[in-house]
Structure formats: structure tokens, C-alpha cells
C-alpha positions in Angstrom: 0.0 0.0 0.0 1.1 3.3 -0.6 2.8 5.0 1.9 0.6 7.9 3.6 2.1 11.5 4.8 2.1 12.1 8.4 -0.4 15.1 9.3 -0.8 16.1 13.0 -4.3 18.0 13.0 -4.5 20.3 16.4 -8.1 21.6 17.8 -9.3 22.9 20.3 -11.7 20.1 21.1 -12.2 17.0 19.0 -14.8 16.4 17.5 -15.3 19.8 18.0 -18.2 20.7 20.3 -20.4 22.3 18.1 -20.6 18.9 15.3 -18.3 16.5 13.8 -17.3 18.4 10.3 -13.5 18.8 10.9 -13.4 14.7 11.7 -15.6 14.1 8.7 -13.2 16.4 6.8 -10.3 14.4 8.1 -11.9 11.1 6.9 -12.2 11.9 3.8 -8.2 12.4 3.2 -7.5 9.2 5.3 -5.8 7.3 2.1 -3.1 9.8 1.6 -3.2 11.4 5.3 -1.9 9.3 8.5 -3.8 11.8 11.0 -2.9 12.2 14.4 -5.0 14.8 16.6 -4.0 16.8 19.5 -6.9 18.1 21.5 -5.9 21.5 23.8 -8.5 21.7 26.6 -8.7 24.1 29.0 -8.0 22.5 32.8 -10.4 23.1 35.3 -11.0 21.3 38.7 -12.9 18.7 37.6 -10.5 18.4 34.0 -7.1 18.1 34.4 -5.7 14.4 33.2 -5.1 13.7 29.9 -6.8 11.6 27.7 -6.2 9.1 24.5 -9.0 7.6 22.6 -9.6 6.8 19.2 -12.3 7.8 16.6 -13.3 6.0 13.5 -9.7 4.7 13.7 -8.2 8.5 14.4 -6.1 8.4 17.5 -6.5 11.9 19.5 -4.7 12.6 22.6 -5.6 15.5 24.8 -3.4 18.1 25.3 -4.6 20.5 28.8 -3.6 23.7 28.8 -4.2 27.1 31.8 -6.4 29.5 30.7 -7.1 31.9 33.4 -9.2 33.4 33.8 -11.0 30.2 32.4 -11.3 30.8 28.4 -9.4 33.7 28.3 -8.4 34.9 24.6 -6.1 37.4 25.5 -2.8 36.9 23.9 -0.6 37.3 26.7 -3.0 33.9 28.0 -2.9 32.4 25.3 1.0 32.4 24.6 2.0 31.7 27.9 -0.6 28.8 27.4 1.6 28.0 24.6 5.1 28.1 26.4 3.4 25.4 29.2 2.2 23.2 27.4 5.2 23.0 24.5 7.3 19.9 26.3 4.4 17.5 26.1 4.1 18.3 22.0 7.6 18.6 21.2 8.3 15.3 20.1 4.9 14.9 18.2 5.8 18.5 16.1 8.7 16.7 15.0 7.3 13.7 13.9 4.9 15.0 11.2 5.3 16.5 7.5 1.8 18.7 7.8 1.0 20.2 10.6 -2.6 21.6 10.4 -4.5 24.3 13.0 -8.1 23.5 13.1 -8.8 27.9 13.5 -6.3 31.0 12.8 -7.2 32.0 17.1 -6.8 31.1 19.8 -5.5 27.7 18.5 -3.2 28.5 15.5 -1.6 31.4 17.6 -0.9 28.3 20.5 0.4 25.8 16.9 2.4 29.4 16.0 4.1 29.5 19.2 5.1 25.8 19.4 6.1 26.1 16.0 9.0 29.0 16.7 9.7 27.2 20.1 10.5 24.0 18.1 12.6 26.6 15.5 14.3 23.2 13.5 10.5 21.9 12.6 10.4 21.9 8.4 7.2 21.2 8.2 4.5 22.2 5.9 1.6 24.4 8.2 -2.0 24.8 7.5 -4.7 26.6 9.1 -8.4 26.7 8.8 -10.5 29.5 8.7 -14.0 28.2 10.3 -15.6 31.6 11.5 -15.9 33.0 14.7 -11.8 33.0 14.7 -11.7 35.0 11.7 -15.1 37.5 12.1 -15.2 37.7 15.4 -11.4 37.2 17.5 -8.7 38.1 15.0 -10.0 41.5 14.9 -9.5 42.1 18.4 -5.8 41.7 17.9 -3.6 44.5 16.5 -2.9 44.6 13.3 0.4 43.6 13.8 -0.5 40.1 16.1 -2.8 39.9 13.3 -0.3 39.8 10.2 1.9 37.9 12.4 -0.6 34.8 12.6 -1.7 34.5 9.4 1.2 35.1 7.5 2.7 32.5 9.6 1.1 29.5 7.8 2.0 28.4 4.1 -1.8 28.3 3.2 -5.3 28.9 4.6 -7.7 26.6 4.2 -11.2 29.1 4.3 -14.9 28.2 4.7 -16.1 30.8 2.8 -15.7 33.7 0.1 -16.5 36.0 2.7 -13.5 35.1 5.4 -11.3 35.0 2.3 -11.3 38.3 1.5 -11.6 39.8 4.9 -8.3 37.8 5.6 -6.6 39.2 2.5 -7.9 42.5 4.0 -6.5 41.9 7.2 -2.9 40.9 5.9 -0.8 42.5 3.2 1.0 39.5 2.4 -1.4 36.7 2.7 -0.5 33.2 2.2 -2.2 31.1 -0.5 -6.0 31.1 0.9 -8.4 28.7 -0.3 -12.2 28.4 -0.3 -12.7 24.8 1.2 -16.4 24.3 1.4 -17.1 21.4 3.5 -19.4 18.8 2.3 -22.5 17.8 3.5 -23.4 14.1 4.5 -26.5 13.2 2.3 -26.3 9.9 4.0 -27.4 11.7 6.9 -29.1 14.6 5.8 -31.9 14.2 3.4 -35.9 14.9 3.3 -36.2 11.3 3.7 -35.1 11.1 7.1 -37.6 10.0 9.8 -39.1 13.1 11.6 -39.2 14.6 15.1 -40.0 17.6 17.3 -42.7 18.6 19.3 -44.9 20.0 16.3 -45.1 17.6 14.1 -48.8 17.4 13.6 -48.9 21.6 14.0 -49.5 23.3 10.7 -47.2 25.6 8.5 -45.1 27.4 9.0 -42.9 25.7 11.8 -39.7 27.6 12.0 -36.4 26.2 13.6 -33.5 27.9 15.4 -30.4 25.8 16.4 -28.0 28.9 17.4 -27.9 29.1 20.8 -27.5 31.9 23.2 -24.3 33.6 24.9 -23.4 32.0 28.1 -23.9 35.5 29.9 -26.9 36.0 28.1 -28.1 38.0 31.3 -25.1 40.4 31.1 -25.0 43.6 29.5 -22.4 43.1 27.1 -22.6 39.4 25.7 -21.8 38.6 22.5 -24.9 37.7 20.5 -22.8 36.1 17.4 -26.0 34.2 16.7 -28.7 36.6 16.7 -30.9 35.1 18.9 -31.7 37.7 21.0 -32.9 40.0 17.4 -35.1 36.3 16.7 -36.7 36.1 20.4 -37.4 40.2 19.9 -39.1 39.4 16.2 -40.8 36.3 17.5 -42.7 38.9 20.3 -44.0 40.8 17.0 -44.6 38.4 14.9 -47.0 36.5 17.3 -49.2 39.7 17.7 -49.3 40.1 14.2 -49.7 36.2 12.9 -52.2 33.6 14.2 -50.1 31.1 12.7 -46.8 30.2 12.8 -44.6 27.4 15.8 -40.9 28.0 16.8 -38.3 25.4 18.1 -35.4 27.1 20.0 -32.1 25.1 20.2 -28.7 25.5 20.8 -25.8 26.4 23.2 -27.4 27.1 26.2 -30.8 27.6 24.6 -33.0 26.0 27.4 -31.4 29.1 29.6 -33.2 30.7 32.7 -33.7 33.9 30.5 -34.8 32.3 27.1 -37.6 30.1 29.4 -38.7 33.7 31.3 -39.2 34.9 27.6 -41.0 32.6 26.6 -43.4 33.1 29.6 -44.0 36.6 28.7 -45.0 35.7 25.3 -48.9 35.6 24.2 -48.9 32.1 23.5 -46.0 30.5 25.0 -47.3 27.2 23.8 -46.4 28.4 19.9 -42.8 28.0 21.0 -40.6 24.7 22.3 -37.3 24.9 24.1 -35.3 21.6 22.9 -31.3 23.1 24.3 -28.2 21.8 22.5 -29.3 18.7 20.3 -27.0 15.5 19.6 -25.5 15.6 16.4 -27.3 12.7 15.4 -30.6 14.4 16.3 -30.2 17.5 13.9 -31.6 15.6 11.2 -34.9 14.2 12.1 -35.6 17.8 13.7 -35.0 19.3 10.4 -37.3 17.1 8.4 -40.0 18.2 11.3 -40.0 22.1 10.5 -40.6 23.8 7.4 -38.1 26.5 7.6 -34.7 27.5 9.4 -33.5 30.4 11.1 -30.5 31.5 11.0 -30.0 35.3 12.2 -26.3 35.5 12.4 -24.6 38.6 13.1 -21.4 36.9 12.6 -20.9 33.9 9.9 -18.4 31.9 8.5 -20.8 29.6 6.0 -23.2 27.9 8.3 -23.1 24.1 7.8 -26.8 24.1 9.3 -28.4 26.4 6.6 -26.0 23.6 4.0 -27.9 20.5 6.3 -31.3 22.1 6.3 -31.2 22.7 2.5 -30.3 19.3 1.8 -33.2 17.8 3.8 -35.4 20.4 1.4 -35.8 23.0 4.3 -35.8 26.6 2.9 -33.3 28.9 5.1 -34.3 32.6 6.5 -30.4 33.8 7.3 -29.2 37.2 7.0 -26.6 39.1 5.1 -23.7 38.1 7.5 -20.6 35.9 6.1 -21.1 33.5 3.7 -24.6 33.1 4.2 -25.4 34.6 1.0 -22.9 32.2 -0.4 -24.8 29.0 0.3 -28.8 30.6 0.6 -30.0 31.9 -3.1 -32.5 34.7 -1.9 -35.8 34.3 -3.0 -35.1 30.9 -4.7 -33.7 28.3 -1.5 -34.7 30.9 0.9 -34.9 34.9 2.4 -31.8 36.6 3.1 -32.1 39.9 4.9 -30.1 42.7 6.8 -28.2 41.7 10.2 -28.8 43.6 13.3 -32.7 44.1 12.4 -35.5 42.8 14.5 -37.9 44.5 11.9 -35.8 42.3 8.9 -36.1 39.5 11.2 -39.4 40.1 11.3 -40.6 41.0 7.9 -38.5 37.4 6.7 -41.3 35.7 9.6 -44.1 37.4 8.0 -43.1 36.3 4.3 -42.9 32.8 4.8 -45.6 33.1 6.6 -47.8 34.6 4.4 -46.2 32.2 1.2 -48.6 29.3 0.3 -47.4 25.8 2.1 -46.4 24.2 -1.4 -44.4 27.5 -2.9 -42.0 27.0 0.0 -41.7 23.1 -0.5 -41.0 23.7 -3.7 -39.0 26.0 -2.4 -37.2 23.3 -0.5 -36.6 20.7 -3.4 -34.7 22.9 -5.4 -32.7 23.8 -2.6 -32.0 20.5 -1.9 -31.0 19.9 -5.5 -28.8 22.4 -5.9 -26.7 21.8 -2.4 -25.6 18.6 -3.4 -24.3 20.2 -6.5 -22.5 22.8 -4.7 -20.8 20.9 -1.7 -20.1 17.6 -2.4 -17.4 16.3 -0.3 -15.4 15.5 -3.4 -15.3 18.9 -3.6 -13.8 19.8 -0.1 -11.2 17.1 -1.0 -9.8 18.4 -4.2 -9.1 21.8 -2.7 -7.3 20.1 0.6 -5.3 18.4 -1.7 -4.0 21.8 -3.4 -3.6 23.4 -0.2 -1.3 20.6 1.0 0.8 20.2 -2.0 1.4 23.7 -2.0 2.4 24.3 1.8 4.6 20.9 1.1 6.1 22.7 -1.8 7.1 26.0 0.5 9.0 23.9 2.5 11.1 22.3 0.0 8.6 19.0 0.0 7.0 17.7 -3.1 5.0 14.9 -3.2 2.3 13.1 -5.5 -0.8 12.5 -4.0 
């Protein structure tokens, strides 16, 4: 058999907490790729030993690391984070020919610093640009930490249009960035899989919001990335103005103290369910029982829920934020309007609304058609493979794949 490259891939988390697309990703390049993962956790008093386990045949160890105050992003944190933890990943630096960040902050500034610590290492580096690290913490860094991180890495592997060209922004002399759309699994995600949620048998329209809400959602000051304080401000609107119309809240911390008192306060309270953070493997059949999905980012990468609800034939209302736009055709797989606006929030709930049921399942098949166009995983794997080849060609390395 042929012999395959040694690729260390280092998250913060793995599988990440929010779904399993950087494993799936990882899959997919397993006959050329001998992946190793190191996941950096933050200790606390209840996780502080180290673990090893193995995924789908992936080994992962975990790496812990002091953030304090917990979660801290501050650079000066984060680097002496770095400095700490560097003994216990020396060896495994030196043992691979890709090394591979799995976001440009807080983790690839930790990969930076082992990197320049371990100042022999040859090897080629890659980062991934997934989102929040790019729209939301690089650009709380000066300009100059900023340059310094992503200039650092031989190429950038990005999830949208979008975070490409506000990284080239960002940085005067970028690396090679590529848009790496990651696929969806159609396996898993189709209109055909079984249903569930509590309104199944509740007419249309039946909207669904997975996005969660900030941990200090009862703090002046949280950061509503998601928008899900502008929905839950619409949603008191839109039930005054509409008789019909059912909402399913999800999501980090979404079953919180505040979101239930909302929901209290509303007119009818029992036009709205309060699931919290789904299983991965539950996302599915809760798409297939809505007819529409919400998605009122502020701050956007390329959703892969409004790329999973589109291939279970579930039209998307999602704003103008990242590459939203990217993946939802307005007017044709679903609504896009203006970030920041309860009243756009609110005239997208009134439109679907007011649409005939069939319009919007139509709607919802072509959506589905023309995702699985768009992002196979094929796809995904065709650009990794340039990415690589380049950042192995940087460094002196080239290799057939």
C-alpha cells in the first residue's frame, strides 16, 4: 500500500463541540493522510488528566492547557498557554510533515508558538478558517499580532468567500488562501429522514433555530454572534401580528433561565418549544420536522446548518452576514435579509408566513437539488489536496498525492 504523509491536526476540542465536520473532513483524506489529533483543553477542577481515545480509527490525545481566567483569549493567556504546554508536544511537532490548526485563534496562535519554540521543525503548516476566529477574535488583535498569525502558515484553508477576503484585508501579504467548502453528509441529511419535534402534527409554517445563546446572556455586554436575541425580539412581534406560525429554540445554552422567562412573557407560550443543545445525530430528524430554518447571524463563516437544512429540502431565513449569502440563493432556496434588524427578522417571519405551504416546498426541493451540486465532499477534498501540495512545496517538499 502506498505509503501515507504524516499530518498532525490540532483543535481545540475534537470532534469539535459544536458537530463533527472537521473529523468528517479528516476522513475523507485518510488514504493519503496518516492523521494524528491533539486536543488542547482548558483544565479546570474537575478536567485536568489527559486523555487518548480513538475515533473511527483516528487516535486523538488530549493536550490541557491554563487559561485563566477560564477561556481567556487574551494573547498574553494564550501564549503563555503555549510556552506550558510545549514539552508535552515537542516530540509529536517533530514527527509530522503537515501540521494543520483546526482555526487561525486562539488555537493557531498556540500551533504558532510551538512552531517557533521548536525553530528546526520543516514542516508544511495549515490553518483553517472556520468563522468566529476570523469575524469575530482576530480582529481584536492588533494589526500587527494579526499579520503575524496569518502570515505564519503556508496556506489557509477558508470556509467561505467571505473570510477570504476579509483575511486578504486583514494581511498585506497573505499566504495562499483557499475556499474549502465542506461537504455535507446526504447519507445523513436528506428529506427522507424520519421526523421529530414537538410539532409535528402543527401546521405551517414551523420555523427552527439551532443557534444558541451567549453563556452571559443575562449580562449587558454578551456577545450575541448568533442573533438570537434579534429572533426572540421578532418572534414577540410576529405572534401579535400572525395567528399562525410554531418555533423550536435550540442550541448552546438555549434551554437558559432567561430564554424560558421569555418565553413566559410571550402571548402564547405554547407556539414555541425549548429543545437546548441537540446530539448531532438528532439535527436531522428535527429538520425534516419544521418547514423553515432560522438563522439570524450577526457573525458567519458559512453555516453548515443552513448547507444541512437545504439538503433535507428545508428553505433557510439567514441574514446578510458571512457567507450566508454564499450558500442561501434569496428568493429561490430561501430569504436573506439585513443583520442587526428585528424588523428584517421580522418581515422574513411574515413572508414565509404569508407564502402558500407548497411554494415553500417547492422551495425546498430545489434547494436540496442544488446543495448537493455545490458541496459535495469530493469537492472539499480536491481543494485540501492543493492546499497541502502547496504548503509541502514551501518547504522544500513535493509529493504526488
Amino acid at each position: 500500500p502506498k505509503k501515507r504523509i504524516p499530518h498532525l491536526f490540532i483543535n481545540s476540542g475534537y470532534p469539535p463541540l459544536r458537530g463533527y465536520h472537521s473529523h468528517r473532513a479528516i476522513l475523507q483524506l485518510q488514504d493519503i493522510l496518516e492523521t494524528r489529533v491533539i486536543s488542547i483543553r482548558a483544565i479546570t477542577l474537575k478536567r485536568f488528566v489527559s486523555r487518548k481515545y480513538s475515533i473511527d480509527g483516528i487516535d486523538v490525545e488530549e493536550i490541557y492547557i491554563p487559561v485563566v481566567p477560564f477561556m481567556n483569549k487574551n494573547l498574553p493567556f494564550i501564549r503563555y498557554a503555549a510556552l506550558f504546554s510545549y514539552p508535552k508536544i515537542k516530540k509529536k511537532l517533530k514527527e509530522a510533515l503537515i501540521i494543520e490548526s483546526g482555526s487561525l485563534y486562539p488555537t493557531g496562535e498556540i500551533v504558532r508558538r510551538w512552531m517557533e519554540l521548536g525553530e528546526e521543525l520543516s514542516c508544511a503548516k495549515i490553518a483553517d478558517a472556520i468563522g468566529d476566529d476570523v469575524k469575530v477574535d482576530l480582529p481584536k488583535l492588533s494589526a500587527v499580532d494579526r499579520e503575524k498569525i496569518i502570515n505564519f502558515y503556508n496556506c489557509i484553508l477558508s470556509n467561505s468567500k467571505d473570510m477570504s477576503e476579509q483575511l486578504k484585508r486583514m494581511s498585506t501579504k497573505h499566504p495562499l488562501i483557499l475556499e474549502a467548502y465542506r461537504g455535507v453528509d446526504f447519507d445523513k441529511f436528506n428529506k427522507n429522514v424520519v421526523a421529530k419535534g414537538p410539532f409535528l402534527n402543527k401546521p405551517f409554517p414551523r420555523f427552527l433555530y439551532l443557534g444558541g445563546f451567549p453563556t452571559l446572556i443575562e449580562n449587558l455586554g454578551a456577545e450575541d454572534v448568533k442573533g438570537g436575541m434579534y429572533l426572540l425580539e421578532a418572534w414577540k412581534i410576529f405572534e401579535r401580528i400572525s395567528k399562525y406560525g410554531f418555533l423550536i429554540i435550540g442550541g448552546p445554552n438555549g434551554d437558559c433561565k432567561y430564554v424560558k422567562e421569555w418565553r413566559e412573557s410571550l402571548l402564547y407560550p405554547e407556539r414555541v418549544s425549548i429543545v437546548g443543545r441537540l446530539k448531532a445525530e438528532e439535527i436531522p430528524n428535527y429538520l425534516n420536522g419544521v418547514d423553515i430554518v432560522v438563522i439570524p447571524s450577526l457573525s458567519e463563516g458559512l453555516p453548515n446548518l443552513a448547507n444541512e437544512a437545504q439538503a433535507c429540502a428545508i428553505p433557510v431565513l439567514g441574514t446578510d452576514a458571512g457567507g450566508i449569502p454564499e450558500t442561501v440563493e434569496h428568493l429561490k432556496t430561501g430569504l436573506i435579509v439585513k443583520k442587526k434588524s428585528v424588523q428584517e427578522l421580522l418581515k422574513g417571519l411574515l413572508w414565509f408566513s404569508s407564502r402558500n405551504e407548497y411554494e415553500i416546498k417547492n422551495m425546498g426541493e430545489y434547494s436540496s437539488q442544488r446543495i448537493k451540486k455545490l458541496y459535495p465532499w469530493s469537492r472539499y477534498r480536491e481543494t485540501a489536496i492543493k492546499g497541502y501540495k502547496y504548503a509541502l512545496s514551501k518547504r522544500g517538499i513535493n509529493i504526488n498525492f
